[in-house]
N, C-alpha and C positions, 0 to 999 in steps of 0.2 A: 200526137204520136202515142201509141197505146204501150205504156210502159211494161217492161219485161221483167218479172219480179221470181229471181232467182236465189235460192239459201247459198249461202257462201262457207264452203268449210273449209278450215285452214288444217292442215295437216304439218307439224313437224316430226319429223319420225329421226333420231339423233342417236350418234353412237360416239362414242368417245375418239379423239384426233387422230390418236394411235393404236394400232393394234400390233400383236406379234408378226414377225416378216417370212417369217421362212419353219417350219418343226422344228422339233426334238430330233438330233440325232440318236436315239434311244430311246428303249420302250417306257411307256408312263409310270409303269410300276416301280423305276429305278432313281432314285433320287440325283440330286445335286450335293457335294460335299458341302457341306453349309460352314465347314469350319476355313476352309482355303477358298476364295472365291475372287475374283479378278481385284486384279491391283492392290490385292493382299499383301503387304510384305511375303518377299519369297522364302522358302526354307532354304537356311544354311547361307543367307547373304540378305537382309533384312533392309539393304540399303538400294536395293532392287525390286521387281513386283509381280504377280503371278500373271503371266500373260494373256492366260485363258479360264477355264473353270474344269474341274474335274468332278467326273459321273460318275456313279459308284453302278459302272458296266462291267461284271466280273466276267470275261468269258462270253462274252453275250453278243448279238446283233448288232453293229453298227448302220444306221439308216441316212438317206442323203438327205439333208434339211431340206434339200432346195433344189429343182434342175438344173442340169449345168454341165459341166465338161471335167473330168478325172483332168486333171494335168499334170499328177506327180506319184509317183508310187513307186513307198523305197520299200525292199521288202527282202529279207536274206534269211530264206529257209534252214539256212546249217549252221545258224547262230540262233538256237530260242532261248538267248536270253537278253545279250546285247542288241540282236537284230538287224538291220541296217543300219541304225546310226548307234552304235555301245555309246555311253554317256550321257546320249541328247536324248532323241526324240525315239528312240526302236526302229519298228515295224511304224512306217506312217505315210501315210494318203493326202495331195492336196486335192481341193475339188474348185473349181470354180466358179459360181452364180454371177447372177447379176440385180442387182437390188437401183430401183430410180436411176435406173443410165448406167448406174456405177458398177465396177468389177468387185465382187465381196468373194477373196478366199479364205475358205476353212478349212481346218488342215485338223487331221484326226490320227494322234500320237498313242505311242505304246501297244500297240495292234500288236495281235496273234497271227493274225493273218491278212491278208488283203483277198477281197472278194472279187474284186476288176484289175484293167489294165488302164495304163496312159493312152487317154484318148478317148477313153468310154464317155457317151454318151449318158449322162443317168437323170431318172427320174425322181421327183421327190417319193420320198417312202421306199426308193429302191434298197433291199441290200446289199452295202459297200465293202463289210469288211467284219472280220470277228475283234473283237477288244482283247486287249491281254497286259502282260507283266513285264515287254521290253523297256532296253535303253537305259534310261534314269527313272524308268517307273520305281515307286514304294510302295508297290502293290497295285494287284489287279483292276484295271480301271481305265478310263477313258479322257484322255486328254482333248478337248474340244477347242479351238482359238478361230476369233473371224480376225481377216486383216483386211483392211479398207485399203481399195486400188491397188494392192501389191503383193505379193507370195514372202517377199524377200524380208529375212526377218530380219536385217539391221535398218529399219524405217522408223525414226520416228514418227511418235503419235499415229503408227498405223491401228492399232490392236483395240477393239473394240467388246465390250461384255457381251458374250454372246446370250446370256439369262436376258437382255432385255431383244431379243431378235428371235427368241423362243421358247415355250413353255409345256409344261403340263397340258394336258385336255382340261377346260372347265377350268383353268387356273389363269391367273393375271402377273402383273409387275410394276412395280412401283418404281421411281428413280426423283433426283432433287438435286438438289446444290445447295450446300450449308457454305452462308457464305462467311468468307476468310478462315474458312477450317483449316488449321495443319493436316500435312498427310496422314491417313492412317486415326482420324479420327472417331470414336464410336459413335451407330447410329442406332440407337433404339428404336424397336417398332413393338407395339402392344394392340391388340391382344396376339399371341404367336400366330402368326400367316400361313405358316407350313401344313398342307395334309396330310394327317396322318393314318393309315402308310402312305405313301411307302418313308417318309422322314421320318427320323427318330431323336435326331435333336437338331436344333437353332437357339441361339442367343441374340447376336445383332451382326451389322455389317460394318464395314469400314472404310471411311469414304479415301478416296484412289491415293497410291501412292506416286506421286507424280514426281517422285526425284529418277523413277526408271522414264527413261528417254523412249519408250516405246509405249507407254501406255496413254493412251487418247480418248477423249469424251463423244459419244454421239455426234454426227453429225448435225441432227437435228433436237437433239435432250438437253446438249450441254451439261450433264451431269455430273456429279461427284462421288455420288455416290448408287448403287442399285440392287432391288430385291425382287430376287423373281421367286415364280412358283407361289402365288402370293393368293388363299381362299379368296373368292369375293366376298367384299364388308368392309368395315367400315374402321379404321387403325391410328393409331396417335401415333408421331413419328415425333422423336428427340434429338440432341444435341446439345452439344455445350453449356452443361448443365440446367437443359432446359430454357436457356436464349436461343433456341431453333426449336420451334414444336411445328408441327402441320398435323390437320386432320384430315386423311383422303380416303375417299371411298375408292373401290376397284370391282370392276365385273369382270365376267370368263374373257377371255382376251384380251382384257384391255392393258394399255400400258400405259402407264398414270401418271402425269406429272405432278408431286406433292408438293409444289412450289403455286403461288400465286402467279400473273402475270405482272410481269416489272413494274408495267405503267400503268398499275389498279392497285389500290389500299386496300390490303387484305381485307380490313375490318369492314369496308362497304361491297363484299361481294356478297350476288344473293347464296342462301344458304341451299336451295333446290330449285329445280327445274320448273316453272311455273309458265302456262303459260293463261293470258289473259281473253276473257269478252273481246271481240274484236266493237270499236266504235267510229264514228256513231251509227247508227244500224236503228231500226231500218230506213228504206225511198231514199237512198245517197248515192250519189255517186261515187265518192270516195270512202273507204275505210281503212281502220287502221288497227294493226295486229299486233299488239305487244307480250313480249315474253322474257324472260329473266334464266341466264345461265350461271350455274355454281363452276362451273371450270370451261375452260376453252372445249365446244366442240364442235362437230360439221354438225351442222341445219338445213336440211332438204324442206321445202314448203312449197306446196303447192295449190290450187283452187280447184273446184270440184264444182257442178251446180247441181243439183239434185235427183238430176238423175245417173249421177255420179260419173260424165263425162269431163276429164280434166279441160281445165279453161286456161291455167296459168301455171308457169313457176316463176315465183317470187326468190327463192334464192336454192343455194346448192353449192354450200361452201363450207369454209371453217368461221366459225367467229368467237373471239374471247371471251372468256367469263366479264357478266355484265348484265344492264338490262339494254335492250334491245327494243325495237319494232320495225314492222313493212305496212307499207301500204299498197291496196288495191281499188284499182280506178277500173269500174266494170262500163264505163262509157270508153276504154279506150277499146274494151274487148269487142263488143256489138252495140256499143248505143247506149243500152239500156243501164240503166241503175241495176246493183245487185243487194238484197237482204238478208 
């Protein structure tokens, strides 16, 4: 039989496991308060935790992260200053999404005004609402909170960082778990992550205060702590005086777990993305394609033969950091051996 001798190219083309889930409620130019940021000790009762994150939206656009359904809008014209709720929340919007199966509501506090009704229909980037200075506001700004499965704010462990569910354009986020940290722990990160503008200052973060009964880690992060709006590069992250270091890299979207995987020793993970000569090559039937990841991420690979008509997928998944290989048997495709 007249052998069929085909080049064999392996393509991995990989992006990191996570990425941002939903926008910015607010336009790019407007920062994140870097100094209060979720599960923050609260102001004026420190044994409790900041539920959500606040934007520094003076007056400005409110936009819908995400499609989804208005389901709540408290809204009292002839009060601008207490609003619909005096005390609590103002002038404020629930909105409904849906994120993997699940029901994700964010609820957009101290509004100026609301721009819909209950029941509206909205699209992502629609806008929802002007921001402003009701309620328990301390100034003009934009209260943002997601709540996982539930609107109702006596749940625990509903309330989720929404910095790691949306960012900047071109911007990333980082998150980890320092473990046996007390609440309220500091996390350094070097060199500063923030772009500047529209940020004008950052120092660190602090990982969750978990004595408030509402505040809850990622579904799928398990985190402790988290930094969003984060340049892409390359960053030293610290802890307890330096018995928790990690080194992570992050690109535009990505949301970056700075922890190793449990059941891999830091010290033997590869340092970058490599990927190898496939062997043995050539007149084989079988070959074999190894390649080495520095963090957990999805790997798409496929076979091509030279005149660049796909033959195969070999995989299209997630896989941990590690080294890795596939193999491909071009007798099982047509017969022939592939080179």
């Amino acid at each position: 039989m007249k052998k069929l001798i085909l080049s064999l190219i392996a393509i991995l083309s990989i992006t990191h496991a996570q990425s941002f889930r939903f926008k910015r409620p607010v336009k790019d130019n407007i920062q994140t308060n870097g100094s209060y940021l979720y599960g923050e000790p609260r102001y004026g009762n420190t044994a409790l935790a900041h539920l959500g994150i606040d934007i520094a939206a003076r007056y400005d656009t409110v936009f819908a992260a995400a499609p989804g359904v208005i389901t709540f809008v408290g809204y009292n014209p002839n009060d601008t200053v207490g609003g619909y709720e005096p005390g609590g929340g103002g002038n404020y919007i629930t909105q409904r999404a849906t994120w993997d199966g699940k029901n994700v509501y964010m609820l957009h506090m101290y509004l100026q005004k609301p721009l819909v009704t209950s029941g509206t229909t909205v699209v992502q980037g629609q806008p929802i609402a002007i921001s402003g200075n009701t309620g328990n506001s301390t100034g003009a700004h934009l209260h943002f909170e997601i709540r996982m499965n539930t609107a109702t704010y006596a749940t625990p462990g509903s309330r989720r960082n929404a910095e790691l569910w949306a960012g900047m354009t071109g911007m990333g986020a980082i998150y980890g778990r320092v473990p046996n940290a007390p609440n309220s722990t500091r996390v350094d990160i070097s060199p500063d992550p923030k772009p500047r503008p529209p940020y004008t200052t950052y120092g660190y973060s602090l990982t969750y205060n978990f004595n408030d009964p509402y505040v809850g880690s990622d579904d799928i992060y398990n985190e402790n702590y988290g930094i969003g709006d984060v340049k892409p590069g390359t960053y030293t992250i610290t802890a307890l005086g330096g018995t928790y270091t990690r080194i992570v890299t992050v690109g535009a979207g990505q949301v970056v777990s700075a922890d190793p995987p449990t059941d891999i020793e830091e010290e033997n993970l590869p340092s970058e993305f490599t990927l190898y000569q496939n062997y043995p090559n050539p007149f084989n039937p079988e070959t074999e394609i190894k390649f080495s990841l520095p963090v957990e991420l999805f790997v798409f690979g496929k076979v091509y033969d030279i005149s660049g008509r796909e033959i195969m997928t070999l995989i299209s998944g997630d896989l941990p950091a590690g080294n890795h290989s596939l193999k491909f048997n071009g007798l099982v495709v047509c017969g022939a051996p592939y080179s």
